[in-house]
C-alpha positions as CSV (number, residue, x, y, z in Angstrom):
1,X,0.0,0.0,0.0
2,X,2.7,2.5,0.9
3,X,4.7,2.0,-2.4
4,X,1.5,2.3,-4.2
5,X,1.3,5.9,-2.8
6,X,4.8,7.3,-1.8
7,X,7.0,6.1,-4.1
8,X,8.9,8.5,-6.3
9,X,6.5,7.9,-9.1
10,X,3.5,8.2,-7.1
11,X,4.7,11.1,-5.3
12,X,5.9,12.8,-8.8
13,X,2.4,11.7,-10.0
14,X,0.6,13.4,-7.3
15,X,3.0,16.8,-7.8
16,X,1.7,16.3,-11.5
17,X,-2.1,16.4,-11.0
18,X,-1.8,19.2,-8.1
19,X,-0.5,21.3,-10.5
20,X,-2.6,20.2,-13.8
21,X,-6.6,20.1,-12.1
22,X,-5.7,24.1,-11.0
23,X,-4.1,25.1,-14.5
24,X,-7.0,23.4,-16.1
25,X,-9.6,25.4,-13.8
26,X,-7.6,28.6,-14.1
27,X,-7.7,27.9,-18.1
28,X,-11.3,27.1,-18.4
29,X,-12.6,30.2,-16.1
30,X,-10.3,32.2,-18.4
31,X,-11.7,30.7,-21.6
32,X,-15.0,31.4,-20.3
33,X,-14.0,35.3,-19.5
34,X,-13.3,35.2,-23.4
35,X,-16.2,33.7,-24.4
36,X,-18.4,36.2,-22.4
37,X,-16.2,39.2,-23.8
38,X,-17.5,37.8,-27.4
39,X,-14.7,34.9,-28.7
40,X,-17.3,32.6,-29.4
41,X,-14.4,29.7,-30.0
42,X,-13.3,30.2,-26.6
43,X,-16.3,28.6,-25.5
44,X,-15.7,25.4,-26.9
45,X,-12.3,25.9,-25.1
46,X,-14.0,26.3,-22.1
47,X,-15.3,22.6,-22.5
48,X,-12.4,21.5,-23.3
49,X,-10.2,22.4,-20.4
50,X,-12.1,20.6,-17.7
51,X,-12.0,17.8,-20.2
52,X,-8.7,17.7,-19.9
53,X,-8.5,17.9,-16.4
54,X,-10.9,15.0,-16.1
55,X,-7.9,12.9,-18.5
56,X,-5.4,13.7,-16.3
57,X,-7.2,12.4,-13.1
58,X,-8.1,9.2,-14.9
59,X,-4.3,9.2,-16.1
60,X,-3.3,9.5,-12.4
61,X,-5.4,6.9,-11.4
62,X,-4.3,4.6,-14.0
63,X,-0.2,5.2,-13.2
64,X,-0.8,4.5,-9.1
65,X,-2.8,0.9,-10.2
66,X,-1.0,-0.3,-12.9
67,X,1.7,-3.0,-11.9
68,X,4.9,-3.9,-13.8
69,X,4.2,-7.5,-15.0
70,X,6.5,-10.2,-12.6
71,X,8.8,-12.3,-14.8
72,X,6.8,-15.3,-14.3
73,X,3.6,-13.1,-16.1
74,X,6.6,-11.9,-18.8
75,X,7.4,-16.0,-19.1
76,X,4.0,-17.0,-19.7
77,X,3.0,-14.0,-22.3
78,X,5.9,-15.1,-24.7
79,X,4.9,-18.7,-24.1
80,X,1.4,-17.8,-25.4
81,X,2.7,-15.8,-28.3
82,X,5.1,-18.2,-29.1
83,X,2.5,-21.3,-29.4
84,X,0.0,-18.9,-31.5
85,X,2.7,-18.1,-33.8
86,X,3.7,-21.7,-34.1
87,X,0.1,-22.3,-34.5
88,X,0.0,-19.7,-37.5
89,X,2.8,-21.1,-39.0
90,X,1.2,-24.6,-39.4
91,X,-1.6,-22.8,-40.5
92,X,0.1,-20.6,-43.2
93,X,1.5,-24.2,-44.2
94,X,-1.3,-26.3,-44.6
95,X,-2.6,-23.8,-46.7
96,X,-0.2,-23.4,-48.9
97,X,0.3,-27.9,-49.1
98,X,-2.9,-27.6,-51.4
99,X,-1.3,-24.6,-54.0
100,X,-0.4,-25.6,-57.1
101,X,3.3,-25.9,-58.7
102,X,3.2,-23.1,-59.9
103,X,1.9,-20.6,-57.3
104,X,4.0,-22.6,-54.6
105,X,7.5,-21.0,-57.0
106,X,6.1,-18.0,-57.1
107,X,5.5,-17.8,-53.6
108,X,9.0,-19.4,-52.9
109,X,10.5,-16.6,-55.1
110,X,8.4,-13.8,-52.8
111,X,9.6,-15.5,-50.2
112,X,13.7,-14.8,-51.2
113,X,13.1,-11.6,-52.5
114,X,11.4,-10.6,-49.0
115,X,14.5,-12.2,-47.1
116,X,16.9,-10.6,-49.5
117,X,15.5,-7.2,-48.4
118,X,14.6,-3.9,-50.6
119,X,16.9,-3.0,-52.9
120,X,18.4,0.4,-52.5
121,X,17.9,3.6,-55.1
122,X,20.9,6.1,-55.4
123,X,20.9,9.0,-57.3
């Protein structure tokens, strides 16, 4: 609970918003006092700022309660992508068992001209 809070990222997160909800109050009432003096566009900025305020709380929110993944998470995310790429793989290769001759050289010479890489223009 206490790292959540007063760690230096929650503590430079906090210094953040106390200084962001104000500026975005100070903004908007000054938007408004332009938008009663006759800018009709600053009214739509007076929207907008406490908008933005309202982003920067849920952005505050969000940085305090999300966690860095534990390496065991980290382990069993590649694990997952690695079996669905496998999977996609066999896939791609099934598909490609039914092609005929022809397409299947084509596709083989695709294939080398991808690994090769692009070709380079100089001038």
């Amino acid at each position: 609970m206490r790292g959540r809070w007063l760690s230096k990222r929650a503590l430079l997160a906090h210094l953040c918003l106390a200084l962001w909800i104000p500026a975005c109050i100070w903004l908007a009432v000054w938007q408004a006092s332009r938008a009663s003096a006759g800018n009709s566009l600053s009214y739509v900025y007076a929207l907008e700022w406490p908008a933005l305020a309202l982003f920067g709380l849920w952005g505050w929110w969000m940085l305090l309660h999300t966690e860095k993944p534990t390496p065991e998470q980290v382990a069993e995310r590649q694990a997952e992508e690695a079996k669905a790429r496998a999977a996609a793989k066999a896939e791609a290769e099934a598909r490609t068992a039914d092609v005929d001759p022809e397409m299947a050289a084509y596709n083989e010479h695709l294939k080398a001209l991808d690994e090769k890489g692009r070709s380079k223009w100089s001038h």
